[in-house]
MIFIFI-445150 format. One record per residue (C-alpha): residue number from 1; residue in one letter; x, y, z. Coordinates in Angstrom, 2 decimals. Layout:
N
NUM:a:X:Y:Z
...
//
This chain:
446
1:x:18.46:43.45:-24.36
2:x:18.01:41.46:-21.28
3:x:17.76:37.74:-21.62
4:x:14.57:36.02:-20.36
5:x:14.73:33.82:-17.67
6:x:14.83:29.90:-18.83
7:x:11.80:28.37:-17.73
8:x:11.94:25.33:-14.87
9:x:11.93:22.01:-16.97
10:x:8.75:20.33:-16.09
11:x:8.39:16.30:-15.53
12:x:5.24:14.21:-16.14
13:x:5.02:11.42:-13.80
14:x:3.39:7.90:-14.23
15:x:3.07:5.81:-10.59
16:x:1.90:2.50:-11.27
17:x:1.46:-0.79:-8.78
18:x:1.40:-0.67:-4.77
19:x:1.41:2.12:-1.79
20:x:5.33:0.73:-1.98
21:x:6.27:2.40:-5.60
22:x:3.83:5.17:-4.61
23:x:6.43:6.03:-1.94
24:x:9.37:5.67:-4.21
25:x:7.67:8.20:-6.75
26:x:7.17:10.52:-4.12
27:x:10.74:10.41:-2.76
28:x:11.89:10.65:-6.95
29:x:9.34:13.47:-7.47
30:x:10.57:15.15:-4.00
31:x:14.31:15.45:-5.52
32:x:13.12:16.70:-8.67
33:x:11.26:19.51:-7.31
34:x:13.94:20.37:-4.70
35:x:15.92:21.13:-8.07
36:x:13.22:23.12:-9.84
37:x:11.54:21.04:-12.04
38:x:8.14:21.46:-12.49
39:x:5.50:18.97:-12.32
40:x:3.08:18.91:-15.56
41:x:-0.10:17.30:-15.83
42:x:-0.16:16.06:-19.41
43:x:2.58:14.36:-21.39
44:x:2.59:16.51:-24.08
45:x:3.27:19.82:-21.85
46:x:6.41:18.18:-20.24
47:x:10.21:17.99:-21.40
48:x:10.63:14.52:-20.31
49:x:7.89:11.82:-18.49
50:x:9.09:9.20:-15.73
51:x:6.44:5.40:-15.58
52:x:7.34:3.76:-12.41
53:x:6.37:0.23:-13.47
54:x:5.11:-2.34:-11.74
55:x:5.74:-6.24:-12.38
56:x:4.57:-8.45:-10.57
57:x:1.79:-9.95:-12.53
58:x:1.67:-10.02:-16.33
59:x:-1.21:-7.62:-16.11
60:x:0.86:-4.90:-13.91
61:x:3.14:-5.71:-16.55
62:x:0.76:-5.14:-19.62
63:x:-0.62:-2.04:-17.85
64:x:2.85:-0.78:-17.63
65:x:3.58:-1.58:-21.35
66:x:0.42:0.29:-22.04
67:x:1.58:3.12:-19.39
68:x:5.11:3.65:-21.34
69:x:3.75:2.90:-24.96
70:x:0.77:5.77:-24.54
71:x:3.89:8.54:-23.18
72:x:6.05:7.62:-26.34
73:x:3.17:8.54:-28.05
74:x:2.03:11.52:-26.49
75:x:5.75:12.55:-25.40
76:x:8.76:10.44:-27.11
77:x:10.70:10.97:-24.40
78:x:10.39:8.77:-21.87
79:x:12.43:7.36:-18.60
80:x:11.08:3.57:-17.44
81:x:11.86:2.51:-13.17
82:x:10.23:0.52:-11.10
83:x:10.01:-3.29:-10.52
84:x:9.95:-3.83:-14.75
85:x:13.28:-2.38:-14.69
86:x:14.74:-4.78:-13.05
87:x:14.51:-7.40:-16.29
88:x:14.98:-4.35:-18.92
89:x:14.94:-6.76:-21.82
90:x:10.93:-6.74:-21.81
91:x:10.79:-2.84:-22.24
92:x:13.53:-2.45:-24.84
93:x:12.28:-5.19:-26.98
94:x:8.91:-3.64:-27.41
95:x:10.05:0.03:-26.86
96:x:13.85:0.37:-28.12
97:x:13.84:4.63:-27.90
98:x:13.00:4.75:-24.56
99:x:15.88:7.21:-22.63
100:x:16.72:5.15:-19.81
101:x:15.76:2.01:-17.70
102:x:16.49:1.89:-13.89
103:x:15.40:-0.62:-11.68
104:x:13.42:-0.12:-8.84
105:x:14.23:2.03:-5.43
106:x:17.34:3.61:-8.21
107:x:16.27:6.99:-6.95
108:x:19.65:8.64:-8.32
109:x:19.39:7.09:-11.31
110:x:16.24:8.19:-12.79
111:x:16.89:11.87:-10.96
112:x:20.44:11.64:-13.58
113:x:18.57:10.19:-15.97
114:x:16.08:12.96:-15.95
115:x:19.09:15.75:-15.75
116:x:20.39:14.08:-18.95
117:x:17.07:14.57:-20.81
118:x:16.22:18.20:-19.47
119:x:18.96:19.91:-17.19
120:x:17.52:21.43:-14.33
121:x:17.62:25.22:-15.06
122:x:18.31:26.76:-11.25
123:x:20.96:26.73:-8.55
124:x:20.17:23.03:-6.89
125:x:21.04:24.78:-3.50
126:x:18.14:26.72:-3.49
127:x:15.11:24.62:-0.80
128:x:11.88:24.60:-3.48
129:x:10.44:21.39:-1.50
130:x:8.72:21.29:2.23
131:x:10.05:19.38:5.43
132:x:8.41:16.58:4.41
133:x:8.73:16.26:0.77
134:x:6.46:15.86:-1.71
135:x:3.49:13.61:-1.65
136:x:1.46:12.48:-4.08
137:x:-1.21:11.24:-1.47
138:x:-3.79:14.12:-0.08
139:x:-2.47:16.38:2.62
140:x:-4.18:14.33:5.66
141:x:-2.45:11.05:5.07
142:x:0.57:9.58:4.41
143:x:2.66:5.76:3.07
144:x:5.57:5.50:5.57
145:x:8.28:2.89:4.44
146:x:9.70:1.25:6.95
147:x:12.11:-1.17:4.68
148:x:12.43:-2.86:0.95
149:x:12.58:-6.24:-0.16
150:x:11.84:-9.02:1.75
151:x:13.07:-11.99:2.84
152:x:10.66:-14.60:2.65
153:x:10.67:-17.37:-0.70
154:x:6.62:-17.38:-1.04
155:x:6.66:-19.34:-4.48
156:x:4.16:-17.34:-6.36
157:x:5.96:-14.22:-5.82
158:x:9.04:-12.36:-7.22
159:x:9.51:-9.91:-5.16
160:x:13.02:-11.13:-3.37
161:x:13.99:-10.87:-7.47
162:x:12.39:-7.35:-8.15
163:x:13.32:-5.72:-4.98
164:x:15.95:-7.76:-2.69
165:x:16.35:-9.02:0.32
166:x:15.43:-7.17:3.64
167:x:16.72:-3.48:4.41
168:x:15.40:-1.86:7.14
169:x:15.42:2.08:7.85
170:x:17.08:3.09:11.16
171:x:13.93:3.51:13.49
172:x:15.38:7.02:14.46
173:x:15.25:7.75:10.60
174:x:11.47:6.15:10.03
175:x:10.12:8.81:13.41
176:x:12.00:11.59:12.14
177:x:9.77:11.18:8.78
178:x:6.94:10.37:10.06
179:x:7.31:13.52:13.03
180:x:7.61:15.77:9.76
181:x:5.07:14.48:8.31
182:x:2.49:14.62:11.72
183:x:4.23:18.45:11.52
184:x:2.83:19.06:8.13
185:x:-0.79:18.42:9.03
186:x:-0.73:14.75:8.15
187:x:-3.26:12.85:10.07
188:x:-2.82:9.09:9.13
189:x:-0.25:7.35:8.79
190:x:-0.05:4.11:6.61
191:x:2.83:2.02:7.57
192:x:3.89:0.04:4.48
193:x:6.85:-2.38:3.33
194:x:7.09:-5.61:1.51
195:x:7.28:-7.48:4.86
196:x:6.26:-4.94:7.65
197:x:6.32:-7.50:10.90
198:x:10.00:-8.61:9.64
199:x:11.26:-5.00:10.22
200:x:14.62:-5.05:11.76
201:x:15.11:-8.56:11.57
202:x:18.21:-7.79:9.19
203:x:20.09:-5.16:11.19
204:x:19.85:-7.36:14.55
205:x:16.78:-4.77:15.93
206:x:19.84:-1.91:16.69
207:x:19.06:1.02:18.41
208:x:19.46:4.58:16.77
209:x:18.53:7.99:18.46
210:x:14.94:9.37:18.71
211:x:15.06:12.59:20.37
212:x:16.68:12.12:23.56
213:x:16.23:8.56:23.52
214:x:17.30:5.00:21.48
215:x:14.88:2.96:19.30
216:x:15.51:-0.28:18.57
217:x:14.71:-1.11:15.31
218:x:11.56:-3.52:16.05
219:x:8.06:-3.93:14.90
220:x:6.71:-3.76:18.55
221:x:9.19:-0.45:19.31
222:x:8.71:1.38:16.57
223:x:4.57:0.81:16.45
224:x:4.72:2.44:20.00
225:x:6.84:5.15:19.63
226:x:5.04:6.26:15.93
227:x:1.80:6.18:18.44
228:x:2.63:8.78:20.28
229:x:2.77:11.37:17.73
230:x:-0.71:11.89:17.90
231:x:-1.96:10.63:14.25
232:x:-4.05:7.67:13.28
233:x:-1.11:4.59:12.76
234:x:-2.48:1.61:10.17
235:x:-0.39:-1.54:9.93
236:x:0.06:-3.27:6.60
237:x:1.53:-6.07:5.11
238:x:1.68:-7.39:7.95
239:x:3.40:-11.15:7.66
240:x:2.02:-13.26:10.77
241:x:4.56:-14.03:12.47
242:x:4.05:-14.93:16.42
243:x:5.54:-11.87:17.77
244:x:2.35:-10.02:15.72
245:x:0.68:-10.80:18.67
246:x:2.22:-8.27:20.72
247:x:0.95:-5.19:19.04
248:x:-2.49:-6.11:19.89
249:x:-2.09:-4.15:22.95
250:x:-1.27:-0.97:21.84
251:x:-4.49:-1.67:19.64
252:x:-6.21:-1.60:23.22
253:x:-4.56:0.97:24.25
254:x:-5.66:3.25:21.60
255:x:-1.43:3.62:20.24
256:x:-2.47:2.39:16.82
257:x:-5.50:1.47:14.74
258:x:-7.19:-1.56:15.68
259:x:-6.52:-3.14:12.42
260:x:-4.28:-5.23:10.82
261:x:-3.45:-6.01:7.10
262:x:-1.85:-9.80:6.74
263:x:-2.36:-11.27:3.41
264:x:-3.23:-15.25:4.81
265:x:-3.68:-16.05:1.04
266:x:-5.69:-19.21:1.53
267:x:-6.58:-21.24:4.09
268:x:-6.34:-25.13:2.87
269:x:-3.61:-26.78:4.59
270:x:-2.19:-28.07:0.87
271:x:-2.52:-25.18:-1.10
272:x:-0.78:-23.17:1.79
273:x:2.35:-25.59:1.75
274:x:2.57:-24.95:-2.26
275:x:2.69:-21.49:-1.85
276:x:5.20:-21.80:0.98
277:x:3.15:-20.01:3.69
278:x:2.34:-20.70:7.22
279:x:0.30:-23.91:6.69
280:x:-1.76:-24.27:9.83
281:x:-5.47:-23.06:9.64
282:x:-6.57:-24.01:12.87
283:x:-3.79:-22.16:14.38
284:x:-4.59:-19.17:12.76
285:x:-7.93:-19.10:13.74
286:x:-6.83:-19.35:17.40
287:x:-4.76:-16.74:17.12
288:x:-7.23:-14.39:15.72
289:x:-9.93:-15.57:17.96
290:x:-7.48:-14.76:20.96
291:x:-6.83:-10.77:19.31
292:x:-10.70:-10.37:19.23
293:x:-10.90:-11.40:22.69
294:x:-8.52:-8.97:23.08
295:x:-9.65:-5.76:21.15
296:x:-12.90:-6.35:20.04
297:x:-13.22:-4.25:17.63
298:x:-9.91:-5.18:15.74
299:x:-10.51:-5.03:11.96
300:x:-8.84:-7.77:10.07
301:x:-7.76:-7.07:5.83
302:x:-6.28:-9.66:3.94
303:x:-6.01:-10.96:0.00
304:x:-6.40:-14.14:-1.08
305:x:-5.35:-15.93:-4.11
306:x:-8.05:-18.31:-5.81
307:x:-6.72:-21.18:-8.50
308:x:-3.47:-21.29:-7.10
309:x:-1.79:-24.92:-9.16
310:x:-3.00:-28.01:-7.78
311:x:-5.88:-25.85:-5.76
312:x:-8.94:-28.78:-6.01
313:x:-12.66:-28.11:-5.50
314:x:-12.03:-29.53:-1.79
315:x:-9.34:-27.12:-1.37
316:x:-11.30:-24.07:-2.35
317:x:-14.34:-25.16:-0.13
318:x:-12.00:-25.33:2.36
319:x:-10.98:-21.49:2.24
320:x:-15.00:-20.53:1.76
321:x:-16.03:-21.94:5.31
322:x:-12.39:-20.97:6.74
323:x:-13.86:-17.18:5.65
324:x:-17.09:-18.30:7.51
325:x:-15.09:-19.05:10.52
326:x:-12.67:-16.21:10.84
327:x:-14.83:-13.59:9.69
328:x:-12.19:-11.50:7.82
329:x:-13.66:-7.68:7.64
330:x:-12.28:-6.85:4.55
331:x:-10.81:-9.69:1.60
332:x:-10.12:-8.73:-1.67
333:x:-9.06:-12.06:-3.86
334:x:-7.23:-12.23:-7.08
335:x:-7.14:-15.21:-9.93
336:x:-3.97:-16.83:-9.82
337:x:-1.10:-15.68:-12.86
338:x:2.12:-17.32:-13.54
339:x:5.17:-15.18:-12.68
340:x:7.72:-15.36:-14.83
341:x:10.60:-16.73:-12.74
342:x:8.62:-17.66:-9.72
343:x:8.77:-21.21:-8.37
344:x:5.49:-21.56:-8.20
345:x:6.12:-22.44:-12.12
346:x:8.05:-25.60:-11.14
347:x:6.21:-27.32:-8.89
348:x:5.03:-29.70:-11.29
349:x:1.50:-29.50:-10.46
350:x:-1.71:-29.82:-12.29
351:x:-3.03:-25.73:-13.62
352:x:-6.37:-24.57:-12.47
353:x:-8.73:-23.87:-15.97
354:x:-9.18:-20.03:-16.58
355:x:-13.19:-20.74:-16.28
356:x:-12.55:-22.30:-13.01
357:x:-10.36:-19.90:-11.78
358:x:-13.23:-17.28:-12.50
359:x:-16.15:-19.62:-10.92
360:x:-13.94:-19.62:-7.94
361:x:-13.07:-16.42:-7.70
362:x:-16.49:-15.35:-8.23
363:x:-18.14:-17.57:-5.33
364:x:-15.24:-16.39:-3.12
365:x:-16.06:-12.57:-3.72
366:x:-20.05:-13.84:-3.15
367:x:-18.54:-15.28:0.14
368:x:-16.94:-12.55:1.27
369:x:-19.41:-10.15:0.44
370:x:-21.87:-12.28:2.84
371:x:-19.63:-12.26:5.52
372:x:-18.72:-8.42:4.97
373:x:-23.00:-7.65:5.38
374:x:-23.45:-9.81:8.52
375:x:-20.38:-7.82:10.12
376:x:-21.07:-4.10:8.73
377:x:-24.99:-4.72:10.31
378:x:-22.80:-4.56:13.83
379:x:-21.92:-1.02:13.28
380:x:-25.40:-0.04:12.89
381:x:-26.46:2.02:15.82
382:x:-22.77:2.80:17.33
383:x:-20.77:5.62:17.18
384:x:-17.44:5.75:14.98
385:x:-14.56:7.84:14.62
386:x:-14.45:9.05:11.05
387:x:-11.72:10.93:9.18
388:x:-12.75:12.65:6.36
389:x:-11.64:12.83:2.36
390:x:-13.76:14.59:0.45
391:x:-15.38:17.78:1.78
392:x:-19.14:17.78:2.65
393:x:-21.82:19.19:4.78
394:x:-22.69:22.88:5.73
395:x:-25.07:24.46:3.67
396:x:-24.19:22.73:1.05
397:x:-26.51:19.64:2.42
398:x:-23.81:17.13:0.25
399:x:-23.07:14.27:2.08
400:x:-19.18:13.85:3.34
401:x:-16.89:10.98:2.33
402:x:-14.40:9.89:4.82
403:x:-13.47:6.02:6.35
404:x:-13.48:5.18:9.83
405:x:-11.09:3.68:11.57
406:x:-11.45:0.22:10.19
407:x:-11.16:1.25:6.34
408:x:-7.77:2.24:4.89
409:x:-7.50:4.37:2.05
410:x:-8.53:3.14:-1.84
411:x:-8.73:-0.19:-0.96
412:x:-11.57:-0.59:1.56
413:x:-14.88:1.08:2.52
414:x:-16.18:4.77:2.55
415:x:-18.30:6.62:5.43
416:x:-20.98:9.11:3.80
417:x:-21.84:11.52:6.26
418:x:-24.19:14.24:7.06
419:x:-23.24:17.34:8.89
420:x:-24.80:20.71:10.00
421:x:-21.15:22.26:9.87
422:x:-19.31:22.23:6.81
423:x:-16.70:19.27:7.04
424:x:-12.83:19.32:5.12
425:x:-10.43:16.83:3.86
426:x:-8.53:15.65:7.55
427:x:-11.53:16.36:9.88
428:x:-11.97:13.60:12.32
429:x:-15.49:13.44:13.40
430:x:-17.54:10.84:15.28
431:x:-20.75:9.65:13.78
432:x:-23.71:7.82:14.81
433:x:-24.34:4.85:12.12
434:x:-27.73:4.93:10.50
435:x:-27.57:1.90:8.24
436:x:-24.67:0.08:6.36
437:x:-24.35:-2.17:3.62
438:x:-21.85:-4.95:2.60
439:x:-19.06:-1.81:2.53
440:x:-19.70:1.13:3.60
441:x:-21.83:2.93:6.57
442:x:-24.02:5.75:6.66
443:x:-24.44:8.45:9.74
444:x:-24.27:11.74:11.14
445:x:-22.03:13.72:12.76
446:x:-22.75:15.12:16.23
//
């Protein structure tokens, strides 16, 4: 009697934390499936499950406790990576049967880790993955990773710890992604690292080959060259550093989005010196007054942290009318946690009250939301370029959902959209803006 064929192994996957681990799942999940495995959408239907942790606050952490606990239960066998991994001691003591604990960007460890717990069941030779991997984003756009770790000794953060210093990707290897990617009917891409403006600082900005031509590895070089492939190009993480300045022009030119993601993370001169961040506010407000000039309608997204140690009332009223002033499109602010291990811990100065921490964080979000209103009331009346994400118009008479070009994916606002033809997921359409609100806009296509 003829043997059945053994069926693939199949892998449940758990991606927890930042665009940054999202691209290190997809490049763990691409491997997997190159070798057959099978991707399952419940824990109990898989062989083994994968939780790519994330720790860098002790709520990430607790979520990723949570994350790992709830596939033990559902599962039992489980594989932990990510940015917990890299201080394994936390996992094991709460979850000793766990199968195996890598730290994070240990792509051949958790793929041998995973072989251990279900062997892959086909001849590895055999190409079960497209050009351009797998992604766990939706077809039209796309998290291209420029480098890991980061360089910089911010003293709230722990990221230097979790993830190591600077490594930049050859520039020749970042275009050759992102070309596949443009290939395979991706439409945005979403630049992302720990430290994108530092790229190439650590390999001395060397050249590699492009085609039939050398790119050095530099922020300015390699922002042109990915804007010629003919998708939308989104900056984050953008650290700003006076070279930043630069890029504004291919914002004019129409290379790249005009928007920029820098996390200024306050504004008062004290509290920024504490952190260990650029400490001059009236600076920065030059400087983004001079990239308005510039390209008008440059978007500006950044995070804040509210009740950082030793932040006084004086302090904190100083970051509310520095919002005022530099009219940031899109903040997003988060109550200051200890780190384990960070400096910040050290500095020997007085701790902001929980109840503060929330007063402050609340009048900031009232704040922003204010300033947000007064600049989204602009838009009203203009026409916008609009990709979409979730499938609308036609007869149907539903309403679209996409983002224009000011709004990056899950993190900022929505366009809703009405349309005579029936619009899909990756459409780019220009709409006329009927009314807004503190977030989002409103229009039709035509």
């Amino acid at each position: 009697m003829q043997e059945e064929p053994k069926r693939n192994p199949r892998v449940s996957f758990v991606s927890l934390g930042c665009p940054k681990a999202l691209v290190d799942s997809e490049r763990i999940v691409t491997q997997l499936r190159a070798e057959g495995y099978e991707l399952a959408r419940h824990h109990a239907g898989a062989d083994v499950v994968v939780v790519n942790t994330c720790g860098f606050l002790d709520s990430a952490k607790a979520e990723s406790l949570d994350a790992i606990g709830a596939a033990l239960a559902e599962n039992g066998k489980v594989i932990v990576t990510g940015c917990m991994g890299a201080e394994p001691q936390q996992i094991t003591d709460k979850f000793p049967d766990v199968l195996a604990i890598t730290g994070p960007q240990q792509y051949e460890s958790v793929v041998e880790a995973v072989h251990r717990a279900a062997a892959p069941a086909h001849d590895p030779f055999v190409d079960l993955v497209p050009e351009q991997g797998v992604k766990l984003t939706p077809r039209h756009y796309a998290y291209l990773k420029i480098s890991e770790g980061c360089d910089n000794s911010c003293s709230f953060c722990i990221i230097p710890h979790l993830r190591g210093p600077l490594v930049s990707r050859p520039a020749g290897d970042v275009l050759r992604e992102a070309e596949k990617l443009v290939r395979a009917g991706v439409k945005e891409l979403l630049v992302i690292s720990q430290d994108t403006s530092a790229y190439g600082r650590d390999i001395r900005y060397a050249e590699s080959a492009f085609g039939d031509r050398s790119v050095r590895a530099r922020f300015l070089d390699l922002a042109k060259e990915l804007g010629e492939l003919g998708a939308w190009v989104r900056l984050h993480y953008v650290y700003p550093y006076p070279h930043v300045d630069e890029v504004i022009g291919l914002m004019t030119e129409g290379k790249v989005l005009p928007y920029l993601d820098i996390p200024f993370q306050h504004a008062a001169p004290n509290v920024l010196r504490a952190m260990k961040r650029p400490a001059n506010e009236e600076k920065t407000l030059g400087r983004i007054k001079a990239w308005r000039a510039a390209c008008p309608d440059l978007t500006l997204r950044s995070t804040f942290i509210v009740g950082f140690p030793g932040e006084t009332e004086e302090d904190f009223q100083t970051l509310l009318d520095w919002l005022d002033e530099a009219e940031i499109d899109r903040a997003g602010a988060f109550k200051y946690e200890p780190v384990a291990g960070a400096p910040a811990n050290d500095l020997g100065l007085a701790l902001v009250p929980d109840e503060v921490k929330e007063s402050r964080w609340k009048r900031f979000m009232e704040k922003q939301q204010a300033v947000s209103a007064r600049l989204m009331k602009r838009k009203v009346g203009k026409r916008l370029q609009v990709i979409i994400d979730e499938a609308g118009g036609g007869p149907s008479g539903a309403r679209a959902k996409g983002r224009t070009r000011a709004d990056a994916p899950e993190i900022d606002g929505s366009a809703f959209v009405e349309s005579r033809r029936p619009l899909r997921p990756g459409d780019i359409v220009s709409i006329k803006v009927e009314r807004a609100d503190a977030y989002d806009v409103y229009g039709a296509a035509g």
